[in-house]
Structure formats: C-alpha cells, structure tokens
N, C-alpha and C positions, 0 to 999 in steps of 0.2 A: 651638600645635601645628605650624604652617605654618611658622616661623620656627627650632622645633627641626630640622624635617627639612631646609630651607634650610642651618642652622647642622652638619647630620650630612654632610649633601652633599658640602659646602665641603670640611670636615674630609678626607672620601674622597679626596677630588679631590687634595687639597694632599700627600696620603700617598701616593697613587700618583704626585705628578709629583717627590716626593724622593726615591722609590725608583728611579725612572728615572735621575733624577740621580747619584744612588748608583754604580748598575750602568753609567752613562756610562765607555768606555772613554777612559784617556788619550790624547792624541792623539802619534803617530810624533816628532816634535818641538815644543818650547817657545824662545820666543825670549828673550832676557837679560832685556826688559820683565816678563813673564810672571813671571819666578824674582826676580825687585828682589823683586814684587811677594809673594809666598810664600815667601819665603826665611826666613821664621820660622815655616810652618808645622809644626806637632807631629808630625804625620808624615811631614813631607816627610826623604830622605838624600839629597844629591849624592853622587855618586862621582865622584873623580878618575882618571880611566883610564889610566893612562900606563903606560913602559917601565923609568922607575927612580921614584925618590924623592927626585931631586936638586930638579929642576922645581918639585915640592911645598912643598920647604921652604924655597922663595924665594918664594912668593905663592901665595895658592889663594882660591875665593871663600870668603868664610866661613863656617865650620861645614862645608867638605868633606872628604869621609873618604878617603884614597889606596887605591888600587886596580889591583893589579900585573898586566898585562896576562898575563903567565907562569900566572898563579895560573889562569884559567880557560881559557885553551888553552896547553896543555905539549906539549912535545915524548914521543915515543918511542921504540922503537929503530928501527921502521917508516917511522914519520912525522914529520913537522915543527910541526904546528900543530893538535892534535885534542882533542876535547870530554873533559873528565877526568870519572872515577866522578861521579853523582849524589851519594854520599857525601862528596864530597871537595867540591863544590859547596855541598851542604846547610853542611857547615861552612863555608865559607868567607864565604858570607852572612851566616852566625846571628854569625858574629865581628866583621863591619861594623856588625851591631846589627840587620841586615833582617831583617823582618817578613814575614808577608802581609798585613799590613796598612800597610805601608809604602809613601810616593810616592813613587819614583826617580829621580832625572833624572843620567843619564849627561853626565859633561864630559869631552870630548878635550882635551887640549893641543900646543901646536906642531902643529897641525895634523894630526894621527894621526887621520882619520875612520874609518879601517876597522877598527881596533880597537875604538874605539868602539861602531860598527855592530856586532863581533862579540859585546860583550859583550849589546847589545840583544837578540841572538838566542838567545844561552845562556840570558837571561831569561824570555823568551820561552818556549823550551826547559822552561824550570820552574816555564812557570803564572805568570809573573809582566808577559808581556806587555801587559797591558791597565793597569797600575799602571807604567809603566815610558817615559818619553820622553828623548830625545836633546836637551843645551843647543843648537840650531843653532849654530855658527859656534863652539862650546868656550868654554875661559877662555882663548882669542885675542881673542871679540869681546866676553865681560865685560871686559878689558883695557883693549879699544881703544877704550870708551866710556868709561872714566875711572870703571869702577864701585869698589865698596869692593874692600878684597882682603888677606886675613890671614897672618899666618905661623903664627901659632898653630895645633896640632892641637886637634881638639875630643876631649871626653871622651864615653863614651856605655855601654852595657853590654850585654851579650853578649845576644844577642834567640834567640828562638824560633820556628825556619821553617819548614814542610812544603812538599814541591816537589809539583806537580797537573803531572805532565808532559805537555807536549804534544809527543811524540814526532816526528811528523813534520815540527817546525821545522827541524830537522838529521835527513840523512840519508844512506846510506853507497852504496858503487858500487853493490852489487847491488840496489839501490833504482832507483839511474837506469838501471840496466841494461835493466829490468823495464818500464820508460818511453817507453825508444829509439820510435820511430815512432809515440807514442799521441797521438791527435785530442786536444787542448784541452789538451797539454804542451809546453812549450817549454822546450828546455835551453839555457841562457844560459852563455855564457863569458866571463866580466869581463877577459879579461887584455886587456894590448896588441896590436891587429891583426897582430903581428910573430908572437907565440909564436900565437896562433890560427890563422894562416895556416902553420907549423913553422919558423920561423927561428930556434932558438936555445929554450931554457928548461930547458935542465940537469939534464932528466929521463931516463930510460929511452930514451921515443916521443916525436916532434914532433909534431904537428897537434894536432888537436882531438875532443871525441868527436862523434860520427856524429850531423847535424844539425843541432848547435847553433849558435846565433845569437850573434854576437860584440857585444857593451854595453860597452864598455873602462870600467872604472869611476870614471877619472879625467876622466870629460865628463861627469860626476855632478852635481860641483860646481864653484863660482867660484871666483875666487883668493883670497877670505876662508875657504877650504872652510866656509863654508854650502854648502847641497844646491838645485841652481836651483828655479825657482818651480814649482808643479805644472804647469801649459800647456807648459813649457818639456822636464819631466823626459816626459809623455806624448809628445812629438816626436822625442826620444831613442829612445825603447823603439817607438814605431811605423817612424823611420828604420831601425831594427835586425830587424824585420820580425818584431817581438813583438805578438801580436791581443790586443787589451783581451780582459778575462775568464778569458784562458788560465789554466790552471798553472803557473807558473815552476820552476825547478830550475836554478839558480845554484853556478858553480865558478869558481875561479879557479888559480892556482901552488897552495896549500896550503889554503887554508879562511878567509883573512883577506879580502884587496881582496873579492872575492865578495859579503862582507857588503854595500858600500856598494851596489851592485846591491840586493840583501835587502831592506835599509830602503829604498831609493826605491821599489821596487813596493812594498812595503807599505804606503806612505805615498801610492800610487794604488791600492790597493787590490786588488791582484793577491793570491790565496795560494799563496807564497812559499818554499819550502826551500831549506835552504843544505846542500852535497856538501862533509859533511867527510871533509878526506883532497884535494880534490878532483881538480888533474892529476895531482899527483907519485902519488895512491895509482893512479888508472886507467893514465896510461900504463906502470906496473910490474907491471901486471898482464896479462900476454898473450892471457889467455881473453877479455877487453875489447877491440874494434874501435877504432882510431886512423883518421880522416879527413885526407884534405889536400884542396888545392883540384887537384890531378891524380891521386891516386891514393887507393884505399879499401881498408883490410884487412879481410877477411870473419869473421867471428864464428869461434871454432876452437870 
C-alpha cells in the first residue's frame, strides 16, 4: 500500500513538472547551436524574413519558409509601414503552414534586425508570443559558422490558425497620447539623436514627442547584429534614463527600427508596446504636442 501511494505521488509530481514544462514560455532569442540542434523538430517553422526573394533562393537554412517583409506591415495611403487586418494576417500564417501549435523561430538576413523584430511583434500581437523566438545573429551567423544551407523550397500544407489577440502589443497615437506624463511609463524614441533632437526626418514636425527618452536602436546590437549581452542591453536603457520595471512605449520614423528597441526590453523584461504609425503618424497630426530641446508646442 505504502509503495502504491509512493508510486501515485511520483506520478503527480512528474505530471505537474511536464505541465510547467509545457506552458514554459519560448525564450526572446535562440542561438544557431539551439536550432542545429532542433532543426528537425515536427513542429518546429523557420521563417525567412526578408525584402525580396532573391537572397532566398541562393541559400536558406534548411526546411526555411520565405517570408515577405511587405506581407505583414504594408503601406497605406496615410502611412508608410502599418499592422494589416487580422484577416489578412490570419491568412497569411495558415499559408506558411502556422499553427498554434507551431515553434517559430524568426531568421533575418543581411542583417535586417528590425524587421525581423517587427515581425516578432505582429506575432506577439496574435497570441503567438510565447511560441515565437528570434535566430540571434540571422542566417549571417548560421553562414558564418559553416552551418548546412539549402536551396531547395520545402513543401508543407496549408495549416489552421486562430489569432488570441494581445491588443496592446501595437498601439496607436491616441494610446500614447493618453500616457504623456504617467508614473511607471516611458515613451522611448529609437531613432538617431539627430531626428530626436529635430534635425531633419522628413516629416510634417521635427523633434520628438513630449518626454520621451531617446535609445537609438542601432547601439542595440554588435557588428554581427546579434543583440549585446543582457548586463550590456540594461546600461543602455538605464544610460537612456529608462527605470527598470517601467512601461515602455516605443517609436521610431514609421513603426519598423522601434521594434529592435521592442525585443530588447522584452528580452529584459520590461512590458513593451510598439506606436504603429509612430513619428510620421504623430507629427501630422496637429492636435499632438511636438518637443524640442528649446522649445514646447502646447496640446491644441
């Protein structure tokens, strides 16, 4: 009897620590090691992230599925760079073969992180965050280690996805409007200290919005664009005079570099929104306050 209840215990135990295991969130990035290593797993999809199709069909790691950067942030007649219908997403997943049951791992090429980053966030965006990790360093540094690398497209079959939205991963001005001056928010500006400060960005308004803390998102990463070590990315964001714990709210020119911003606090654990639309929609909008470092327009 003593040895049944021993043997019931055990059982318990082992069942609640593979359900944890289960429910274990992916982590923000995997390294090339990681993916050798899983690269034949049944549910695992690489996506190929990039601008065209050229890149692709000179080398890819293998079994990657191309992934047209256009497809999940399009243009409008408004805007330059913004989140398309859920419908239009729904499909475009369920045709790469994604699941919700699907392991993801995003690859940049030529170095394109903030694409990359953006598509992280879309995913995010539709519930698929926690199933979803970035290759650090892309199929640059599967390359540069002399890993395998195909030309072959893989075959696969049209899958079946429901989006569990998490709305406030992307969010719009009157979001950050609503923000301006709140305890435990900090609105971050990824661009160049140039356009933050108003020198130039080809917008409407120069400067920046009212408060926010300038992260240029290209001190993000090394000249491999991997994203630097954790101790290194928190010296960043504290240099920047961003307080652990805060809120983030992240902009840049259009809704793209911002992301790389995005993933690094997430990946220190800040929670994170990304201002799609972000300067080019605020400074064309008048009723929105523009900052310089000499002068403040007042809310109309």
């Amino acid at each position: 009897m003593m040895h049944a209840r021993i043997l019931m215990t055990c059982v318990l135990i082992l069942s609640v620590v593979l359900t944890l295991c289960a429910d274990e969130s992916a982590p923000v990035f995997v390294t090339t090691a990681w993916l050798a290593d899983h690269l034949n797993d049944p549910d695992l999809i690489i996506l190929n992230v990039a601008q065209n199709k050229r890149d692709y069909r000179r080398g890819h790691i293998p079994g990657t599925r191309f992934l047209w950067v256009t497809s999940f942030a399009t243009p409008n007649p408004e805007l330059s760079f913004e989140l398309p219908a859920v419908e239009h997403l729904d499909t475009l997943l369920e045709g790469l073969g994604v699941s919700n049951d699907s392991r993801i791992i995003l690859c940049g090429v030529n170095g394109n992180v903030s694409p990359t980053a953006r598509m992280y966030i879309t995913l995010e965006y539709l519930g698929m965050g926690d199933r979803t990790s970035i290759l650090d360093g892309g199929f640059d540094a599967w390359k540069a280690e002399g890993r395998p690398i195909s030309k072959d497209t893989p075959t696969f079959k049209r899958s079946s996805f429901t989006p569990h939205l998490q709305k406030d991963a992307i969010v719009d001005g009157e979001y950050v409007k609503s923000k301006l001056n709140t305890a435990g928010v900090t609105i971050v500006d990824a661009r160049a200290p140039q356009f933050y400060n108003g020198n130039g960005g080809g917008f409407p308004r120069v400067g920046h919005i009212p408060g926010a803390k300038n992260l240029y998102f290209a001190t993000l990463v090394d000249t491999s664009n991997k994203y630097l070590p954790d101790d290194s990315l928190r010296a960043k964001f504290s240099a920047a005079g961003i307080p652990s714990g805060n809120d983030i709210i992240t902009y840049c020119h259009v809704g793209q570099t911002a992301s790389t911003v995005f993933v690094a606090a997430k990946r220190l654990g800040y929670h994170v929104h990304l201002y799609d639309g972000s300067f080019e929609d605020w400074s064309g909008r008048d009723e929105f306050p523009v900052e310089l470092p000499a002068k403040k327009d007042s809310v109309r």
